[in-house]
N, C-alpha and C positions, 0 to 999 in steps of 0.2 A: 504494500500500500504506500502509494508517493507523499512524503511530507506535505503536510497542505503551505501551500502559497502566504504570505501576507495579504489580511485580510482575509485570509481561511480558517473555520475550524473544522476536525475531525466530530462528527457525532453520528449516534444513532436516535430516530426516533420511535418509541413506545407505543403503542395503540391506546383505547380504554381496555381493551380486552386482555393488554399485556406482553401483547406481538410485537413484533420489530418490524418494519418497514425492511424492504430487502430488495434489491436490483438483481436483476438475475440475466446471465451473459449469455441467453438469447433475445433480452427487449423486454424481457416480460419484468412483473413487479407483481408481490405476494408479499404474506405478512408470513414470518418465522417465528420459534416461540422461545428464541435467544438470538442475542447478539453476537452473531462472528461473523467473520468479515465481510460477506456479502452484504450485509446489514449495517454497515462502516458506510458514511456519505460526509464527502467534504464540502460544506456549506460555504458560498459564496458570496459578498455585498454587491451587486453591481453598481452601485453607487446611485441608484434612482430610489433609492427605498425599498429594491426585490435584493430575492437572493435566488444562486442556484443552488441544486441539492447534486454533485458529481457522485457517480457509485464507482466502486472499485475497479467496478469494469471500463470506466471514465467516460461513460454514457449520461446520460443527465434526465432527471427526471421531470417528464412532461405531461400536460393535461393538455387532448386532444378534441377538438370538439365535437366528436360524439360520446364526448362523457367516460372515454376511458384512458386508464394510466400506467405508460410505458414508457420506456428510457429512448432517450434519442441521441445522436452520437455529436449533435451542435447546440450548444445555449442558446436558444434564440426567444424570441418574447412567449412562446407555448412551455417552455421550461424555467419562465420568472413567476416565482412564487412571493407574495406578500405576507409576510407572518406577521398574525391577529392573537394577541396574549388575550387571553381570558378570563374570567374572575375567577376561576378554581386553580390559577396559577399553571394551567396546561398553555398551551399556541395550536391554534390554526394555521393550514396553509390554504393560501386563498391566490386562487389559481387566476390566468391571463382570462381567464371564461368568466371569474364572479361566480367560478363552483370551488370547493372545499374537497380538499382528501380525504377521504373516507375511508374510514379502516372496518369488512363487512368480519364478522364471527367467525365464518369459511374461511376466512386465509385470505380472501380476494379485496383488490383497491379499486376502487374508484371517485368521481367527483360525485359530490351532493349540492345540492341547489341551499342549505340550510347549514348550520353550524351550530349542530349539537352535539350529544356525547362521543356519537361513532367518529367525529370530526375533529376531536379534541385530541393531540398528541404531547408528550414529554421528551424534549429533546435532552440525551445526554451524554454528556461532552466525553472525547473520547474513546468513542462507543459506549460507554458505560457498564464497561466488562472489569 
């Protein structure tokens, strides 16, 4: 896993349900139920008030607009994410669409129209392993 850059950190993010967010090195994105390294994402500022989320695979996670969520191999404004702190001290990521990451029970991610509990992630630094 490459050092992150200045103005990068290393983190994993958490679901409500306890899963890890995970980039997986065919495109795809699923939740894990620990953090290793697939589950390792190097968060970016771009300096607009987004950030990017890089996976291991150095792919970058993106919200497409038909509402689903897969790594793309360029940062471009479909992989700038706005992160929304929330009063129970979790973040949202609020996507180029005005949909939210979704973390579903099944494993599976997608964008939601609302930002509720399934929406709410803990990011932690380092992976937080």
């Amino acid at each position: 896993f490459a050092t992150p850059t200045p103005g990068s950190t290393v983190i994993s993010l958490q679901s409500v349900h306890g899963t890890y967010l995970s980039g997986w090195n065919n495109g795809g994105v699923r939740l894990q139920p620990s953090a290793q390294d697939w589950e390792l994402w190097t968060k970016r500022e771009t300096g607009s008030g987004k950030i990017t989320l890089r996976s291991i695979h150095g792919s970058y996670l993106s919200a497409w607009s038909d509402g689903s969520v897969v790594l793309a191999p360029q940062a471009q404004a479909w992989e700038e994410w706005t992160e929304v702190q929330n009063a129970d001290g979790s973040m949202s990521l609020l996507s180029h669409h005005g949909t939210y990451l979704s973390a579903w029970p099944d494993g599976s991610v997608i964008q939601a129209n609302h930002n509720q509990g399934w929406e709410h992630w803990l990011g932690r630094g380092g992976g937080g392993r």
